[in-house]
C-alpha positions in Angstrom: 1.4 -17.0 -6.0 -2.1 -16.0 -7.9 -1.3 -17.4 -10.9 -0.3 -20.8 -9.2 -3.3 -20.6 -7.1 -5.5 -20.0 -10.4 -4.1 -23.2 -11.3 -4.9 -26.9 -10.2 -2.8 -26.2 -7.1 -3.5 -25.0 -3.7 -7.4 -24.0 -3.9 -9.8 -25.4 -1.8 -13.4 -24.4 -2.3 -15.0 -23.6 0.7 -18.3 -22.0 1.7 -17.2 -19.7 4.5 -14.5 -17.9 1.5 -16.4 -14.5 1.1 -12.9 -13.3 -1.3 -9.8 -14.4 -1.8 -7.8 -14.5 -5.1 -7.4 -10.7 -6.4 -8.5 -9.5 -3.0 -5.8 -7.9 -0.4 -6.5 -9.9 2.1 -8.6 -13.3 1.9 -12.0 -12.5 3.5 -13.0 -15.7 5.5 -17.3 -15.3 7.1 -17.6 -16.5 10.7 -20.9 -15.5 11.0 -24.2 -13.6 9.2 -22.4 -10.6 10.5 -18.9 -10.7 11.3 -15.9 -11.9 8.8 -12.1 -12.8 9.4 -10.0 -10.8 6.9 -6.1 -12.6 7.3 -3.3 -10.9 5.0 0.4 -11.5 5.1 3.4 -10.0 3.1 7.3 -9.3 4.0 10.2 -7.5 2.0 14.0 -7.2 1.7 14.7 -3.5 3.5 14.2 -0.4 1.7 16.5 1.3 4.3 19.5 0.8 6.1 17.8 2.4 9.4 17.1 -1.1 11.1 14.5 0.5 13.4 12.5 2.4 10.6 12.6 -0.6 8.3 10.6 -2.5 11.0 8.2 0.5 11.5 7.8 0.3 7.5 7.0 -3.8 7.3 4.6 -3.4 9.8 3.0 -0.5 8.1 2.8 -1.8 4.6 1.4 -5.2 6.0 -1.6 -4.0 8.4 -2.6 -2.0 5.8 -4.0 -4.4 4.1 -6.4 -5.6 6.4 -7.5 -1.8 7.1 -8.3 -0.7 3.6 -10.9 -3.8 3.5 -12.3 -2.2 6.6 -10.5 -4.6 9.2 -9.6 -2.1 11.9 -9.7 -4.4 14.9 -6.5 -6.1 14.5 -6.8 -9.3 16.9 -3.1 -10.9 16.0 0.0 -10.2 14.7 2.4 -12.9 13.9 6.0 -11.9 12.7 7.9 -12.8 10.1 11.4 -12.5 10.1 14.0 -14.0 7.9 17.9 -13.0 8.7 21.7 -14.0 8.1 23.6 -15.5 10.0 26.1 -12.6 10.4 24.0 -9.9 10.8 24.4 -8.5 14.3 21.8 -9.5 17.0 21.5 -6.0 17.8 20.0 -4.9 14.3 17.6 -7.7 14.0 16.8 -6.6 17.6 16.1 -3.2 16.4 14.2 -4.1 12.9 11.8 -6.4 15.4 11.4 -3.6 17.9 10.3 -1.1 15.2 7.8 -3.7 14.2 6.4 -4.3 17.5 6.5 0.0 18.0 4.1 -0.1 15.0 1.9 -2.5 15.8 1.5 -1.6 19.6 0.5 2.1 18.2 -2.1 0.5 16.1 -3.8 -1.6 18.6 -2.4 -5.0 16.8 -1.0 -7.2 19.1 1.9 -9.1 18.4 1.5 -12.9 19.3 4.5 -14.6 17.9 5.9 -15.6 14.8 8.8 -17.7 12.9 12.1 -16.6 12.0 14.3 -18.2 9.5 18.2 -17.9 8.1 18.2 -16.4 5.2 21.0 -14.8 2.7 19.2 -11.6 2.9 17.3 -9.6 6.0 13.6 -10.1 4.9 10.8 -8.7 7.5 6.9 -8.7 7.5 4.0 -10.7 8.8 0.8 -11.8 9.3 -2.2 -10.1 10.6 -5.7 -11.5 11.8 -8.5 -8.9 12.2 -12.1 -9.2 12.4 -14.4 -7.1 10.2 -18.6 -6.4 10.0 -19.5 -7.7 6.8 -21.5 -4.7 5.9 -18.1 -2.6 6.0 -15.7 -4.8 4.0 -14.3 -3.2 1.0 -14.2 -5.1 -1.6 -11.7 -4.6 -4.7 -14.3 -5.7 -6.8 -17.0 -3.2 -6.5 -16.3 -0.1 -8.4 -19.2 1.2 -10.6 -19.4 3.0 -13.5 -19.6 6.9 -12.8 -17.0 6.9 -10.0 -14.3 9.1 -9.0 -11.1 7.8 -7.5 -9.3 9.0 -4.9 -5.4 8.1 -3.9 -4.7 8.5 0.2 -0.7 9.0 -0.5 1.2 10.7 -3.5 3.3 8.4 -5.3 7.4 7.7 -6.1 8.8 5.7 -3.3 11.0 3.4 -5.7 12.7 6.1 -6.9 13.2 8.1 -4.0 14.5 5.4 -2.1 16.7 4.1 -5.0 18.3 7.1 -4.5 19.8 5.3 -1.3 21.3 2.6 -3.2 23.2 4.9 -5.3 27.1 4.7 -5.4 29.0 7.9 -3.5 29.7 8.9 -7.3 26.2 8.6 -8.6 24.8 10.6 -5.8 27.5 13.5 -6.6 26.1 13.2 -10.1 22.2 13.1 -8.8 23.1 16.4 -6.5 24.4 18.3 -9.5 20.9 18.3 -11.1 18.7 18.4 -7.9 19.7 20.1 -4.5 20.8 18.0 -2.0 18.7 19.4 0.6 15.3 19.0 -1.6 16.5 15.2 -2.2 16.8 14.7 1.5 13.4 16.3 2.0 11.8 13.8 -0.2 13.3 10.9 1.4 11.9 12.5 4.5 8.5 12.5 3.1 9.0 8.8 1.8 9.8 7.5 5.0 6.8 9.5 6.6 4.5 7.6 3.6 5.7 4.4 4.3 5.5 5.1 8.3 2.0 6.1 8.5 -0.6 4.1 9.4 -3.7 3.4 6.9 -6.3 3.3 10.3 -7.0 7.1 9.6 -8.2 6.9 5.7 -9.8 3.6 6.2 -11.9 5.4 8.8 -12.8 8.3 6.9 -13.5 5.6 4.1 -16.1 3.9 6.5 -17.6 7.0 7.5 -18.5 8.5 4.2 -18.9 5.0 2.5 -17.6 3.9 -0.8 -17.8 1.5 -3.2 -14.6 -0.4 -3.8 -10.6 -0.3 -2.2 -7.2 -1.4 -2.6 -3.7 -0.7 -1.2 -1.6 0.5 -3.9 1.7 -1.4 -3.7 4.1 -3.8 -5.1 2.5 -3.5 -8.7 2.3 0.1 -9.2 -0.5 2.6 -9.6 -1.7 1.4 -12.5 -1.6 -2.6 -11.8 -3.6 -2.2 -8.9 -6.4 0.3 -10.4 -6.0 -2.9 -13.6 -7.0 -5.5 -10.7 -9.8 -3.1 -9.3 -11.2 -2.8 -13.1 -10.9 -6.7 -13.8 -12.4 -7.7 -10.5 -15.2 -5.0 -11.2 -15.9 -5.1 -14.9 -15.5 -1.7 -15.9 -12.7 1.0 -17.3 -10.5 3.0 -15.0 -8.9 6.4 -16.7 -6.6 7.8 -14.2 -6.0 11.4 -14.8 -3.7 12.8 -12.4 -0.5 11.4 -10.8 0.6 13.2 -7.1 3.9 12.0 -6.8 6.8 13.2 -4.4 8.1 16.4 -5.2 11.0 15.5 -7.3 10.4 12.0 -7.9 9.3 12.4 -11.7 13.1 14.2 -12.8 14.8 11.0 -10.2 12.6 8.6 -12.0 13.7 9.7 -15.0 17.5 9.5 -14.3 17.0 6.3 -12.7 14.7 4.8 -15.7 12.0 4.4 -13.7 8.6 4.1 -15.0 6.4 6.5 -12.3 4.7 8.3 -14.8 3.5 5.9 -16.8 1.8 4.2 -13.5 3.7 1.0 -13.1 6.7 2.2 -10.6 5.9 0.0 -7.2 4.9 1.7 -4.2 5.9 0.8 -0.4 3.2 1.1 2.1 1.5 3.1 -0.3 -2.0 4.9 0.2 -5.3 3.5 -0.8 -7.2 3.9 -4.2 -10.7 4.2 -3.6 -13.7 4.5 -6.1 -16.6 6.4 -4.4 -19.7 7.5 -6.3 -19.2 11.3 -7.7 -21.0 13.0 -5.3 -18.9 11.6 -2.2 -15.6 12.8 -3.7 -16.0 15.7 -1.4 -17.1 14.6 1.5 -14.0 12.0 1.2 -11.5 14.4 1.0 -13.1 16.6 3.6 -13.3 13.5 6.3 -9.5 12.7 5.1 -8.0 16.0 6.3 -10.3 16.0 9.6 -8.3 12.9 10.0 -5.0 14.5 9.1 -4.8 12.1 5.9 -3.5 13.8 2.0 -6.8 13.1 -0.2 -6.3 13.3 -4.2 -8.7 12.7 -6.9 -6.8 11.2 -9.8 -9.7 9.4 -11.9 -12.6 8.4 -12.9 -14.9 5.0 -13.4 -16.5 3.7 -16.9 -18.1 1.5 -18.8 -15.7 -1.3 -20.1 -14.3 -4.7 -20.1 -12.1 -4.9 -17.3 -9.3 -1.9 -18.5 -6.9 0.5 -16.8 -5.0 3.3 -18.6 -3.4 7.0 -18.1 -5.3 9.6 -20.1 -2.6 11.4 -22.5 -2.8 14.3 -21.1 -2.3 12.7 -17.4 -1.5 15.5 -14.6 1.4 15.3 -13.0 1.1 17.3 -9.2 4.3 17.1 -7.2 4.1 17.1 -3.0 5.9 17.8 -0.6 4.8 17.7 3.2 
């Protein structure tokens, strides 16, 4: 869709457009002080669990309103493509996990548009009104910054681990525990389950330069938008993953460690002048949110990379 919309077709050039293109959500002013931020974004399941997949497409969409600072959440419209013979009672459960989510987050669902489709596909769009003075912007990190990550990484892999055949999960158990593998799907659903409202608050309170949602594209292609859209260099340093998830990822031929596995409701990447690292982490955990710092800002023409020597820190609860 970007690289279509950086062609001839679908732009419109409009005043009122404060960010859209490269942004997580398009960024729309209605007044001197007071912006529209609009998002929307749907998937195939991650997880058989009906319920919890709804919970998850709820999640990984309101997110991105949140981590521009958009925590009043005016509307919610669903989106819901299903087959024809999927039972009415499991599209009635992926929709009432949605709705669950966004009724604990204050968004209220106002309607929405279903289709038939080969394959159960669930998300939606979100409306939510933000001050101008608190959007944050992708495109605003400045040379000197650390970067902090909100959730540790590896939810492709862990949750591939689903997908396996009976055989290949026989095989997976002989090298890893069965019990530690269920613990880390455990922790994978609780990533993707928990709301983004917490960190964007801390995010607001301290006060930081730039933010994105680290998702489809992986560590490392998000923190490559946030260094394109800024101008500078991005060196990320340490990786916190899922306990586990590097040997899976491995097995699985996955590429987590070198930053480009894709993340599901993933945690935000925030860049934050040095001396507020602290006081980031610290207003995280009052919040009851994981805070890891995993990089640092440069000078540069618009780079991300690992540093050779990158960290790996595995998590687990």
């Amino acid at each position: 869709m970007e690289l279509l919309l950086k062609s001839h077709a679908g732009q419109v050039e409009d005043e009122r457009v404060v960010a859209s293109i490269g942004e997580d959500s398009a960024i729309t002013r209605i007044s001197d002080t007071c912006a529209i931020i609009t998002t929307t974004d749907f998937f195939t399941p991650i997880i058989d669990d009906p319920y919890i997949q709804g919970q998850i497409s709820a999640c990984n969409t309101i997110n991105d309103a949140y981590v521009k600072g958009g925590l009043d959440v005016i509307s919610v419209l669903v989106l819901m493509g299903m087959p024809e013979d999927l039972p009415l009672n499991v599209q009635e459960e992926i929709l009432k996990g949605f709705c669950d989510f966004c009724k604990s987050s204050d968004a209220p669902v106002v309607g929405g548009h279903t289709i038939i489709c080969p394959w159960p596909i669930m998300g939606g769009a979100v409306t939510a009104i933000a001050k101008m003075d608190e959007i944050m912007f992708v495109s605003r990190a400045k040379p000197g910054d650390r970067l902090i990550l909100t959730k540790p990484l590896g939810i492709q892999p862990i949750m591939r681990v689903l997908r396996l055949p009976n055989q290949e999960q026989e095989k997976l158990a002989e090298l890893i525990p069965q019990d530690e593998i269920s613990k880390s799907i455990d922790l994978a659903i609780q990533i993707m389950t928990t709301s983004g409202r917490n960190a964007a608050l801390a995010m607001l309170e301290v006060g930081v330069n730039a933010a994105t949602d680290v998702t489809g594209f992986g560590i490392l292609g998000h923190a490559l938008n946030m260094a394109e859209q800024s101008r500078v260099s991005i060196q990320i340093n340490t990786l916190p993953v899922i306990k586990w998830a590097p040997k899976i990822a491995e097995i699985l031929r996955y590429p987590l460690l070198e930053g480009k596995a894709s993340e599901t409701a993933g945690g935000f990447l925030v860049s934050l002048p040095k001396e507020k690292a602290d006081q980031l982490l610290k207003a995280l955990r009052k919040r009851n949110c994981e805070g890891y710092e995993i990089g640092v800002v440069r000078k540069g023409p618009g780079t991300a990379f690992l540093s050779k020597d990158v960290n790996v820190v595995e998590v687990l609860g």
